[in-house]
Backbone as ProteinMPNN parsed JSONL, in Angstrom:
{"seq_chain_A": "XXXXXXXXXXXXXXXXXXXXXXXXXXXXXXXXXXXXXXXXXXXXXXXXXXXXXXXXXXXXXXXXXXXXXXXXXXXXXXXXXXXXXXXXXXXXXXXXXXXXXXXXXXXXXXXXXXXXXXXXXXXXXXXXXXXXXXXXXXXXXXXXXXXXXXXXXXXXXXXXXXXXXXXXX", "coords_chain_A": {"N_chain_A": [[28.297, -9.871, -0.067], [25.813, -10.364, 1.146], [26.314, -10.055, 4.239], [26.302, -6.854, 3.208], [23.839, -6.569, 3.338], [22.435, -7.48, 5.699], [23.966, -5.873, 7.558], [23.111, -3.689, 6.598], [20.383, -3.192, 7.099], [20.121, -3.215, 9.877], [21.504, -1.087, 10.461], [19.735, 0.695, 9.287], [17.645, -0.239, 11.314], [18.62, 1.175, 13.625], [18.503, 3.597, 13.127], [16.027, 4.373, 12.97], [15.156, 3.579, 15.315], [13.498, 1.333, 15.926], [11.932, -1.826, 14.373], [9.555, -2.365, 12.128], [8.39, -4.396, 10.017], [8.839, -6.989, 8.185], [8.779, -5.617, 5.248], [10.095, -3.964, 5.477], [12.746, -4.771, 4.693], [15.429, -4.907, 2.618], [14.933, -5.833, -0.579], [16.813, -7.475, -1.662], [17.438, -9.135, 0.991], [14.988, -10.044, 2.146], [14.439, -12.118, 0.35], [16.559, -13.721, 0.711], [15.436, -14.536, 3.588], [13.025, -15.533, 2.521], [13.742, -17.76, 1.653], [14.979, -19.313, 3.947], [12.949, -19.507, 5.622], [11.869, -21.14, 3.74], [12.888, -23.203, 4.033], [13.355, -23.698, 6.934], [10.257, -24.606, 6.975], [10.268, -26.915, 5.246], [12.031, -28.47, 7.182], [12.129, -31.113, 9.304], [12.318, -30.763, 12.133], [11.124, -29.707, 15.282], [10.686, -25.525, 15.964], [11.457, -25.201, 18.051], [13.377, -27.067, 18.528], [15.434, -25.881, 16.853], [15.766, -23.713, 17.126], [17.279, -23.734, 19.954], [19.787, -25.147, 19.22], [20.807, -23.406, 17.352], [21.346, -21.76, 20.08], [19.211, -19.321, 20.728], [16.384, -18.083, 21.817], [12.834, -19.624, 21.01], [11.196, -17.514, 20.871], [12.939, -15.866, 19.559], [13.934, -16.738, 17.543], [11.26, -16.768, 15.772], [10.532, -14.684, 15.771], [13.253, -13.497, 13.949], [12.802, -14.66, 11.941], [9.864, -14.299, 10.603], [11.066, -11.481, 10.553], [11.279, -9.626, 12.29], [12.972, -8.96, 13.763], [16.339, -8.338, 13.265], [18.291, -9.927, 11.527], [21.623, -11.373, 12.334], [24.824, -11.401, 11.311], [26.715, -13.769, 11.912], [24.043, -15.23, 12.764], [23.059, -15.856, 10.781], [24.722, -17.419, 9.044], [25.287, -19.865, 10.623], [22.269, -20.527, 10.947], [22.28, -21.227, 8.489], [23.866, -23.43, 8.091], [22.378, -25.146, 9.903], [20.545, -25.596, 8.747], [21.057, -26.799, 6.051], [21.601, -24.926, 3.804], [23.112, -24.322, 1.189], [25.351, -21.77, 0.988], [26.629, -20.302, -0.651], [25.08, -21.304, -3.1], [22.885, -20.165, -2.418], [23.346, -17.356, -2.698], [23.474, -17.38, -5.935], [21.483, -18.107, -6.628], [19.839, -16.07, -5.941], [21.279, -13.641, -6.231], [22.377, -13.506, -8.874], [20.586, -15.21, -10.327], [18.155, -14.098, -9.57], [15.824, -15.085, -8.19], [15.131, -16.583, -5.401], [13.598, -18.692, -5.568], [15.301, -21.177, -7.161], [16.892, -21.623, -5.916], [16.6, -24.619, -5.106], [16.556, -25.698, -7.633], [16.853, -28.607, -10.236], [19.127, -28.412, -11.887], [20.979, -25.865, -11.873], [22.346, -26.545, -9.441], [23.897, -29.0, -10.813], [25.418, -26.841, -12.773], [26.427, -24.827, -10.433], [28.262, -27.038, -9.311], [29.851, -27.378, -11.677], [31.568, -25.175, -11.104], [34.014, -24.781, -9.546], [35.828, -26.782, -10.766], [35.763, -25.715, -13.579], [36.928, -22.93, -13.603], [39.445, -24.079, -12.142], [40.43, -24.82, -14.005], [40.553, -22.818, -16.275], [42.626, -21.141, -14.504], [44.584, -22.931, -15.077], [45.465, -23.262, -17.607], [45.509, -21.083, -18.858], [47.746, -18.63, -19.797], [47.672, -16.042, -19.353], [45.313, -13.146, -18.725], [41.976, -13.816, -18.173], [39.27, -12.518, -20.188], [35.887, -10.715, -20.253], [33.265, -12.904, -21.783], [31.581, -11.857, -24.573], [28.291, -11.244, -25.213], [27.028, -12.208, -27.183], [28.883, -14.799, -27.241], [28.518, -15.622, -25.055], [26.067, -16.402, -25.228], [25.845, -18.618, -27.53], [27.862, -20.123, -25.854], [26.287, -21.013, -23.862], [24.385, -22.117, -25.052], [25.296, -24.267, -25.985], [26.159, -25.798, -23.621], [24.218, -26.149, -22.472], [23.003, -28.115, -23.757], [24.564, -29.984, -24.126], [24.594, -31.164, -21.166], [21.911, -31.81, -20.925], [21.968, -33.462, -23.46], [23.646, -35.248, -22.269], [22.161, -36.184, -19.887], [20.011, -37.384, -20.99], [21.326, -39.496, -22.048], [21.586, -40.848, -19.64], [19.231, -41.603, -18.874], [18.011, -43.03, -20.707], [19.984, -45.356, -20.591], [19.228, -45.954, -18.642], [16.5, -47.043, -18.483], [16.876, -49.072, -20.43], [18.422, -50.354, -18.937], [16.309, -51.313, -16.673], [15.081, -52.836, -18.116], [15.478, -55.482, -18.416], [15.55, -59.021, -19.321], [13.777, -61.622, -17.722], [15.246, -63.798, -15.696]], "CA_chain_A": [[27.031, -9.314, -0.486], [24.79, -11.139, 2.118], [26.865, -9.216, 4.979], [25.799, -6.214, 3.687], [22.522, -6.67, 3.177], [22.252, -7.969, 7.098], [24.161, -4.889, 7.988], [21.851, -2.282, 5.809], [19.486, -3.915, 7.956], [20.391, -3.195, 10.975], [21.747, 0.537, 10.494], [18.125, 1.576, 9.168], [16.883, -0.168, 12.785], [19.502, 1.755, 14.841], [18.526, 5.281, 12.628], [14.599, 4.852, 13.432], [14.963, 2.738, 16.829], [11.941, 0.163, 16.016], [11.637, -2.685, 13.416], [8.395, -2.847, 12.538], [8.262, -5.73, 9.64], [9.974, -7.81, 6.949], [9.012, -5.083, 4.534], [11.649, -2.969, 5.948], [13.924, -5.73, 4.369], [16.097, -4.511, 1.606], [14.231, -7.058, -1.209], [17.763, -9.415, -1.443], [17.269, -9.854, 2.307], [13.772, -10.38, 1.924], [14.894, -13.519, -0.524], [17.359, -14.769, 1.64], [14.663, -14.456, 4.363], [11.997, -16.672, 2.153], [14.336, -19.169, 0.904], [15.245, -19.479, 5.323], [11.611, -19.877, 5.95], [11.155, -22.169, 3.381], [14.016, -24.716, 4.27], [12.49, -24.284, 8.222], [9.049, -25.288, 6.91], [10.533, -28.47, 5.409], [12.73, -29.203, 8.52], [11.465, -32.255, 10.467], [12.62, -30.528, 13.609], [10.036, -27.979, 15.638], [11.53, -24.216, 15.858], [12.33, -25.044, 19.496], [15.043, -27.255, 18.504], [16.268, -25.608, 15.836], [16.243, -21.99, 18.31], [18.537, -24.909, 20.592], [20.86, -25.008, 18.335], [21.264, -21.986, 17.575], [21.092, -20.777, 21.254], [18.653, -18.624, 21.129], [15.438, -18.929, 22.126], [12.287, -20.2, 20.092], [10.759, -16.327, 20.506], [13.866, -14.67, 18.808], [13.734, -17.449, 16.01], [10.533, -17.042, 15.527], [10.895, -12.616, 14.984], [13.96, -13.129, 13.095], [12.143, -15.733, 10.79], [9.16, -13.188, 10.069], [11.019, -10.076, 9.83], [10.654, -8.671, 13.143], [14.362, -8.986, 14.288], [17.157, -8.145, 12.561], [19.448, -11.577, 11.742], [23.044, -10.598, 12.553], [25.768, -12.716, 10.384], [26.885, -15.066, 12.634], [23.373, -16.381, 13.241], [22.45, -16.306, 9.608], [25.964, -18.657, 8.73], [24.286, -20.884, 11.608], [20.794, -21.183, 10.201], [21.84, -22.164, 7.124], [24.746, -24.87, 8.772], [21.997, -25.938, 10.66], [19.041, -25.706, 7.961], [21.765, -27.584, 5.247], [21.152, -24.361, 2.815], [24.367, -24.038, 1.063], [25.263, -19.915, 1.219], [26.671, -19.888, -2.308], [24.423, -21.63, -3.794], [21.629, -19.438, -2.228], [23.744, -16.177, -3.16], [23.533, -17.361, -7.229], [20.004, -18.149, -6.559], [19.355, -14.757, -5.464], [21.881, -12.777, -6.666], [22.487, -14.119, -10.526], [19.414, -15.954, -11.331], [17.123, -13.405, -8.814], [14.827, -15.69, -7.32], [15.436, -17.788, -4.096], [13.079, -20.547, -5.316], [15.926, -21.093, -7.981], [18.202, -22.368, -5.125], [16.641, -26.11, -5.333], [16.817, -26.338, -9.355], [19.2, -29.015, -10.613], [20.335, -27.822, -12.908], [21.654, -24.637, -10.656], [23.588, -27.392, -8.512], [24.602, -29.016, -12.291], [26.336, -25.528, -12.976], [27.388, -24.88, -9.199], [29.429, -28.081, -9.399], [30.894, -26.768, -12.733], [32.739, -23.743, -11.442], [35.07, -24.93, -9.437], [36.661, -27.632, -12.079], [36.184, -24.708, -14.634], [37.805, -21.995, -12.768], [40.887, -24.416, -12.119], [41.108, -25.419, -15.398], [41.231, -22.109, -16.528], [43.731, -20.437, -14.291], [46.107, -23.926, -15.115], [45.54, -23.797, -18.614], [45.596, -19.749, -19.215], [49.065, -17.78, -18.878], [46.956, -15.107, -19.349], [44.166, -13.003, -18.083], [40.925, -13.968, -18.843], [38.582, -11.426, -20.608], [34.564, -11.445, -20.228], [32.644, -13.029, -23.121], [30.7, -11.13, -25.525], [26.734, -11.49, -25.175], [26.914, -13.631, -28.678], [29.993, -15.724, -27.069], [27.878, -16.564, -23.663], [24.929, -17.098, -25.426], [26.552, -19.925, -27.639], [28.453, -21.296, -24.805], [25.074, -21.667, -23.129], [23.625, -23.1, -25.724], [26.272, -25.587, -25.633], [27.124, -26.135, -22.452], [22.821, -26.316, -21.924], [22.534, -28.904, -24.716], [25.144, -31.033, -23.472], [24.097, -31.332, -20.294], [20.725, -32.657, -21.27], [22.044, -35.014, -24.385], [24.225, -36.649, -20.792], [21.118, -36.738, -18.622], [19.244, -38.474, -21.859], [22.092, -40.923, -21.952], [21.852, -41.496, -18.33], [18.161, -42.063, -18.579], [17.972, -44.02, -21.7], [20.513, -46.79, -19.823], [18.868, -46.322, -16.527], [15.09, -47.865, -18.933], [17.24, -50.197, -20.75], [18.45, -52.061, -17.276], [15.148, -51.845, -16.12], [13.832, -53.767, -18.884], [16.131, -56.456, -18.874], [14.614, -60.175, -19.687], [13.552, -61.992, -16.025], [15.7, -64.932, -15.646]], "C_chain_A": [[25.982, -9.481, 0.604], [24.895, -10.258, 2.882], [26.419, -7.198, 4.415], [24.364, -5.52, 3.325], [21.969, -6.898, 4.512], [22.963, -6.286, 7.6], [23.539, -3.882, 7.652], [20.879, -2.35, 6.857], [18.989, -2.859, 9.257], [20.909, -1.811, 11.312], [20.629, 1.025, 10.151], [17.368, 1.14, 10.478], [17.122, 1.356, 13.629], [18.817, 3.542, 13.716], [17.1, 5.147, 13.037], [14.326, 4.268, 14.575], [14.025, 1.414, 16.557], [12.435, -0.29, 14.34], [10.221, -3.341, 13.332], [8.041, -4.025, 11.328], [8.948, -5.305, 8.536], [10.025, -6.665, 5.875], [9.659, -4.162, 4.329], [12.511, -2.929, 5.359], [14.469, -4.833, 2.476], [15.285, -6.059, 0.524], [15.497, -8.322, -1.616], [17.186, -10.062, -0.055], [16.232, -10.336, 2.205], [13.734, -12.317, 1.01], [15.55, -14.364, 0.223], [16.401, -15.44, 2.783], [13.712, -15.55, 3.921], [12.649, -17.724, 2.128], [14.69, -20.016, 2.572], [13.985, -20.122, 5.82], [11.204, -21.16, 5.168], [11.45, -23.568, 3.554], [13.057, -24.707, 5.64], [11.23, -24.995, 8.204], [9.011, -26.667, 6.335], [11.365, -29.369, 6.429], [11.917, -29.964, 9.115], [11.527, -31.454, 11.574], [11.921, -29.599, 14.066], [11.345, -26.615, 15.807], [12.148, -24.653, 17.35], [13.824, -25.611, 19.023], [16.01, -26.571, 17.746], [17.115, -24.042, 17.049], [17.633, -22.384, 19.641], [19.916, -24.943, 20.126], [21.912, -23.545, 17.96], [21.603, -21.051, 19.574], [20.94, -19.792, 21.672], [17.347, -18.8, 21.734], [13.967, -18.694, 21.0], [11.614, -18.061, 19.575], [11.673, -15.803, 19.247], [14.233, -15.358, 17.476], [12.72, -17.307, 15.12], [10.345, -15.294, 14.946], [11.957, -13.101, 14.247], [13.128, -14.077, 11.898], [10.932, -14.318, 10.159], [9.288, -11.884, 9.799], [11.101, -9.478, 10.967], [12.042, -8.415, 14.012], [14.975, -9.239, 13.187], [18.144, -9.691, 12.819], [20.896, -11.131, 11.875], [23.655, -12.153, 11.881], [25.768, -14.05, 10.334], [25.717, -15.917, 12.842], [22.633, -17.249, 11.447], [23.321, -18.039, 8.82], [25.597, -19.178, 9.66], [23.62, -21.556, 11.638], [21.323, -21.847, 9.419], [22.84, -23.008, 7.263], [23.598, -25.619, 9.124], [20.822, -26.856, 9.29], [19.981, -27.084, 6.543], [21.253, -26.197, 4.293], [23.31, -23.98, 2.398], [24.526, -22.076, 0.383], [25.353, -19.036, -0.019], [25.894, -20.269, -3.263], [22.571, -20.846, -4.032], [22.179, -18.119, -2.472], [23.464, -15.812, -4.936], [22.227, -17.281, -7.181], [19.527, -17.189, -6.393], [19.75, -13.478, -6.03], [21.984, -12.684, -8.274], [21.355, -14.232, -11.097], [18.403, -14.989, -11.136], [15.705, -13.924, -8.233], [14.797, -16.897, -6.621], [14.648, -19.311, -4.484], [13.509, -21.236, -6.637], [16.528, -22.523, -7.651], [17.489, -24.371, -5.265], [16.141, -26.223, -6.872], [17.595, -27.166, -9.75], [19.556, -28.752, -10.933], [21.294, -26.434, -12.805], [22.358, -25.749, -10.002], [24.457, -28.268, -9.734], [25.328, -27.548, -12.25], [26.96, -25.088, -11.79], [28.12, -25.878, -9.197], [30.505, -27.871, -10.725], [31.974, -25.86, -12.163], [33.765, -24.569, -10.955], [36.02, -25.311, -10.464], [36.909, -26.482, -13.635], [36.891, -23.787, -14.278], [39.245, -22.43, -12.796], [41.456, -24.68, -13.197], [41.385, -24.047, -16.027], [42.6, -21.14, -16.104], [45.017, -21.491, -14.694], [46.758, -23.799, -16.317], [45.62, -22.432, -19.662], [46.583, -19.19, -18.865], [48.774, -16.28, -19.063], [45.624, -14.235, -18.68], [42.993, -13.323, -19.183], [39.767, -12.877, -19.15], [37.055, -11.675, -20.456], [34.102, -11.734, -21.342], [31.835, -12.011, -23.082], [29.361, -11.797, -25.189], [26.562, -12.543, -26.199], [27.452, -15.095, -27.851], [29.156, -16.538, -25.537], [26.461, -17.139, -24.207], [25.042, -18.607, -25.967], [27.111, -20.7, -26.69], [27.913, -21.742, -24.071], [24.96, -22.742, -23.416], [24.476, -24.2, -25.697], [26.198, -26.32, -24.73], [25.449, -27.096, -21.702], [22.389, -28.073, -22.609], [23.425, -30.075, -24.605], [25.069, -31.862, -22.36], [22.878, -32.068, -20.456], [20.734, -33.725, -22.601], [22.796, -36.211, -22.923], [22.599, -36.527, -19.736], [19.872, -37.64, -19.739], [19.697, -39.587, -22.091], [21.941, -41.523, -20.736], [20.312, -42.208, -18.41], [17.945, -43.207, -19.614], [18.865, -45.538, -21.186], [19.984, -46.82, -18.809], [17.229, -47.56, -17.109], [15.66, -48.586, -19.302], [17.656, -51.063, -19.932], [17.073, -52.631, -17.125], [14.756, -52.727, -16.936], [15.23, -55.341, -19.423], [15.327, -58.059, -18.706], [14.656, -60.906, -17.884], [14.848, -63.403, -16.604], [15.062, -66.21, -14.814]], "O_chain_A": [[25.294, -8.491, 0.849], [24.026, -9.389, 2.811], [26.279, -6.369, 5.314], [24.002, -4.361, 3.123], [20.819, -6.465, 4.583], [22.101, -5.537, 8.06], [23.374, -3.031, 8.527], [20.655, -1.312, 7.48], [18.025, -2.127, 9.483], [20.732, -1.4, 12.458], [20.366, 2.036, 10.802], [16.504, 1.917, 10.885], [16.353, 2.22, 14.05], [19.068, 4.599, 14.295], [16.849, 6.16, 13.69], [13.166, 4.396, 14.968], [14.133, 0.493, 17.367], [12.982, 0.379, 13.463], [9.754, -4.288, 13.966], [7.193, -4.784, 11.798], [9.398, -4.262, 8.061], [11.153, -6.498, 5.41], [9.852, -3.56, 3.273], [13.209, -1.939, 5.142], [13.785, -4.39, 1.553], [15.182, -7.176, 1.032], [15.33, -9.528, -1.801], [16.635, -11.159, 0.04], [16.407, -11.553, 2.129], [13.058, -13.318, 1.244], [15.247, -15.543, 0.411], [16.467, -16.652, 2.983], [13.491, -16.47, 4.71], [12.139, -18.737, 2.608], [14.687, -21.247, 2.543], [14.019, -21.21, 6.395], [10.472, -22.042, 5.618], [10.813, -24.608, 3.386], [12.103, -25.483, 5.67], [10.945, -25.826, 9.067], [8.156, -27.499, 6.636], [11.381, -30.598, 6.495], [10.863, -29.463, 9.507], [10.433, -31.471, 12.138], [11.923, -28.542, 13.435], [12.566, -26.769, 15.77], [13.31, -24.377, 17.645], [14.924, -25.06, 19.054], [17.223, -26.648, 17.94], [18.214, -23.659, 17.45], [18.535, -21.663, 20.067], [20.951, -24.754, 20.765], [23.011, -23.033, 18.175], [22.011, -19.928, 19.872], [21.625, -19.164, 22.479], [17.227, -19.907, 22.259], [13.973, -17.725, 20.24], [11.614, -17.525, 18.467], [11.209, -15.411, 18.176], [14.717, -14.769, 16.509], [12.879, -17.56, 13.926], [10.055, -14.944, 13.802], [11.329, -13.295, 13.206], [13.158, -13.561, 10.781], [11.319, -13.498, 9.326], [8.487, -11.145, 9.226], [10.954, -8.284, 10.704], [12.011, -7.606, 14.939], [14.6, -9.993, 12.289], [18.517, -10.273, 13.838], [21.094, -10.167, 11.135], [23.267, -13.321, 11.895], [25.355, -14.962, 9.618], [25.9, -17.112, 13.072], [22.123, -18.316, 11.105], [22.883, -19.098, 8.371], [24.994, -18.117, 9.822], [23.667, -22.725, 12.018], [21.074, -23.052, 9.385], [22.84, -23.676, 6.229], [23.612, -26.79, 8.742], [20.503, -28.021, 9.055], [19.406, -28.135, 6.263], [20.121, -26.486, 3.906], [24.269, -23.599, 3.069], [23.862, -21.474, -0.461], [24.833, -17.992, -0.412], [25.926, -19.651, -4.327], [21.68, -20.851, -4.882], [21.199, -17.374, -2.481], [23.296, -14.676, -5.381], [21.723, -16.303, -7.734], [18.355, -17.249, -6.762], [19.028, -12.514, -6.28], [21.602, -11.645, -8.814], [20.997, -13.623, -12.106], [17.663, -14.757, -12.091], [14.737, -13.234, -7.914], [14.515, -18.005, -7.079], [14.841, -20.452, -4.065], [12.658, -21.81, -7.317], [16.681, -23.614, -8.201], [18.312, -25.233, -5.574], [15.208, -26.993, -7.101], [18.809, -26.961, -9.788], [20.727, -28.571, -10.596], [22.17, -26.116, -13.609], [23.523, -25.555, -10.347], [25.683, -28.233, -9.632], [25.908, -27.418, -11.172], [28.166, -24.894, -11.937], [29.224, -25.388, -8.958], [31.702, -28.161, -10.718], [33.101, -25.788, -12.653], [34.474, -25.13, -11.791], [36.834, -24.551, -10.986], [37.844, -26.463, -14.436], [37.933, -23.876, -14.928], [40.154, -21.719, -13.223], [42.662, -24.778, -13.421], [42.554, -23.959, -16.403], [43.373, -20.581, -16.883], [46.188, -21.112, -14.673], [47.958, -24.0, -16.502], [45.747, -22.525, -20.883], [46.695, -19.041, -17.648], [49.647, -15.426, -18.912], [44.879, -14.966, -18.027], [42.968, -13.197, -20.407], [39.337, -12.337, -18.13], [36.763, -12.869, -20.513], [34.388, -10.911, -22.212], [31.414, -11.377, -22.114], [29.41, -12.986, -24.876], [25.995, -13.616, -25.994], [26.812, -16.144, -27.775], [29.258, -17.705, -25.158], [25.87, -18.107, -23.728], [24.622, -19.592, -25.359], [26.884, -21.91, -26.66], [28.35, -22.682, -23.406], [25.14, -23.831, -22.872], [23.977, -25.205, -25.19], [26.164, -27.538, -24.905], [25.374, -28.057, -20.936], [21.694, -28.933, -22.068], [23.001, -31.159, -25.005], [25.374, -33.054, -22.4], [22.948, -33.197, -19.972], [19.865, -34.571, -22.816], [22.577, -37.399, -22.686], [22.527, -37.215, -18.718], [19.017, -38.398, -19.28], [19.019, -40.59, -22.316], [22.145, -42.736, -20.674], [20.223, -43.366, -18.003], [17.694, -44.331, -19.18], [18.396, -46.653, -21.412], [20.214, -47.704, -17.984], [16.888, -48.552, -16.465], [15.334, -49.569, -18.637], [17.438, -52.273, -19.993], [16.675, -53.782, -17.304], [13.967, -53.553, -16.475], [15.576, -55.847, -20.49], [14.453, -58.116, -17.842], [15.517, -60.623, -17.052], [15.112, -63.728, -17.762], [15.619, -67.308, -14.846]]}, "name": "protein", "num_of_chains": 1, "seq": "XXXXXXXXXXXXXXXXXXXXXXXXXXXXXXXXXXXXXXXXXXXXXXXXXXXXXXXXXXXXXXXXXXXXXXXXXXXXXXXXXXXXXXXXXXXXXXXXXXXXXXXXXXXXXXXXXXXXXXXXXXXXXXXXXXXXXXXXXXXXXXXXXXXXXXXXXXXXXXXXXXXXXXXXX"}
């Protein structure tokens, strides 16, 4: 998906010659683009090093960051090695949920740590194909799945105050 959203990109440059800003951006890219900017603006590290890294230089970090250069794949899988943005987790964030400032929710990395273990469990435990739920059937299994999740993070917290308050010795 990402790929060709970076390539859309980059074929509407090459058809009018000039990139003249971000609002060019197909509005996923545009997301991917904020959520990039927003990890660089909490990076400790100035753009030089990061443009280091990358080996480019701070100019061409500094246009592809605002829009003014097209990001080609390879540097985007780069940034976000370098930036720590994990790719799938910023694809659900963007793509699923539809808004990049999703990607640091916990409870989005709670449910990204689900699939896998659910996924395997179903292809181990299914000799069958699996069908999509019904709108009723996902809503319940939300609600479930939502309401479980937060009775275990009330258990976790409820023993995390009861240590704390244990008698001084």
């Amino acid at each position: 998906m990402c790929e060709d959203l970076i390539i859309e990109s980059e074929q509407n440059i090459e058809k009018s010659g000039h990139y003249d800003s971000h609002l060019d951006i197909d509005p996923r890219a545009s997301a991917f683009l904020a959520l990039i900017n927003h990890h660089v603006d909490r990076d400790s590290r100035p753009l030089s090093a990061i443009a280091k890294i990358l080996k480019i230089s701070r100019r061409q970090l500094g246009r592809m960051l605002n829009g003014h250069r097209p990001m080609r794949i390879a540097e985007l899988l780069k940034l976000t090695e370098v930036l720590r943005i994990d790719p799938a987790r910023a694809v659900v964030a963007i793509e699923v949920i539809g808004d990049w400032q999703c990607y640091d929710d916990p409870g989005l990395g709670v449910v990204m740590h689900l699939l896998y273990p659910v996924v395997t469990r179903l292809r181990a435990r299914a000799d069958f194909a699996i069908q999509p739920l019904t709108k009723p059937a996902q809503d319940r299994l939300s609600d479930w799945l939502a309401d479980t999740i937060i009775t275990n993070e009330e258990q976790i917290r409820n023993r995390r105050d009861t240590f704390m308050k244990l008698p001084e010795i």
